[in-house]
C-alpha positions, 0 to 999 in steps of 0.5 A: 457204274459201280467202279466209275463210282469208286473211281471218283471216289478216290480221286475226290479224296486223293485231290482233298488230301492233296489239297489239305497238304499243300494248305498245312500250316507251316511251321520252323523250328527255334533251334541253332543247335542242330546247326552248330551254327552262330550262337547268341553272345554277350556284348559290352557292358552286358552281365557275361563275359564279352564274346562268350555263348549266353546262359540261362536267358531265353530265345524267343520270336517274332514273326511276319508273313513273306520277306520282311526286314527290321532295321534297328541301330541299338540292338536292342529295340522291340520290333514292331509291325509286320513282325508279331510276338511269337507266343505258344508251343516253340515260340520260347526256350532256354539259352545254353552257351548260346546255342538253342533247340525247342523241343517242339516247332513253332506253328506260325500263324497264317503260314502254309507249309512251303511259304516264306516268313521272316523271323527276328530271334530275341534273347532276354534276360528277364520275364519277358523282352520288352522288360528286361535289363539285359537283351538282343535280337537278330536281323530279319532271317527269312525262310521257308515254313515247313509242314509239321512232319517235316524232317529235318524241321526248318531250323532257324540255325540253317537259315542265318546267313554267314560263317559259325560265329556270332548271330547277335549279341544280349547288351544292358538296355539303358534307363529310361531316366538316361534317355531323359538326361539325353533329351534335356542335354540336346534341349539345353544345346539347341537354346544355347545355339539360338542364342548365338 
């Protein structure tokens, strides 16, 4: 009775742990470094030179659950829904010759060990993205969170499609009075169009 006991006992805790390691939460890492994969580069008009790896910005995330994709012409623009800001420990760190490398993972919200997220790297050159002068982001990279003792970590460097070269490059981000201007020039040419 006593080793029946003893028996379920163990297979109780053995099906608790198993359980708790397959709901762990996921986690990746913000890291291109350990990949010496595609770095983050300044583009035209922006306050480096053309090509070259960016310095002293800082790379940031956005996330969403599942495979996602973001589709943006400019470069520039500030991902919306699904995609969330990433915020807390490795959601942010500094750029150096365009390569990056949190020292600690990023723990991503809602995620399992071993379930997919898309994630959009930002890099900016102010407090924050969606205020800064000089910024940029990558396309949705989709990959597989990993559980927090996972090694190597799931770097987002090993995650970016393509050969080593350029992931993304930092461009200025226009006044808003430029895109005022803009507005008022194709007001202007649909009037004159009319009256024709």
């Amino acid at each position: 009775m006593k080793r029946k006991l003893v028996a379920l006992l163990v297979g109780v805790v053995a099906s608790a742990a198993s359980i708790a390691e397959s709901n762990a939460q996921g986690y990746i890492m913000l890291d291109n470094y350990a990949s010496s994969g595609q770095i983050i580069a300044y583009g035209a008009g922006s306050n480096g030179t053309v090509g070259t790896g960016v310095s002293g910005y800082t790379v940031g995330l956005y996330y969403a659950l599942g495979s996602q994709t973001f589709s943006d012409g400019t470069g520039i623009a500030v991902p919306g829904a699904p995609f969330t800001l990433g915020a807390g420990n490795g959601s942010t760190t500094p750029l150096t010759s365009g390569y990056f490398s949190a020292t600690d993972p990023f723990g991503v919200p809602g995620s399992s060990a071993g379930g997919t997220v898309s994630i959009i790297v930002v890099a900016y050159s102010g407090a924050d993205y969606a205020t800064s002068a000089y910024r940029g982001h990558s396309a949705a990279i989709t990959m597989t969170a990993l559980a927090n003792t996972a090694n190597p970590p799931a770097a987002i460097g090993y995650a970016v499609p393509g050969p080593t070269g350029v992931m993304f490059s930092v461009l200025p981000v226009p006044e808003p009075s430029t895109f005022a201007l803009a507005g008022l020039g194709a007001a202007a040419l649909l009037i004159f169009r009319r009256k024709k």
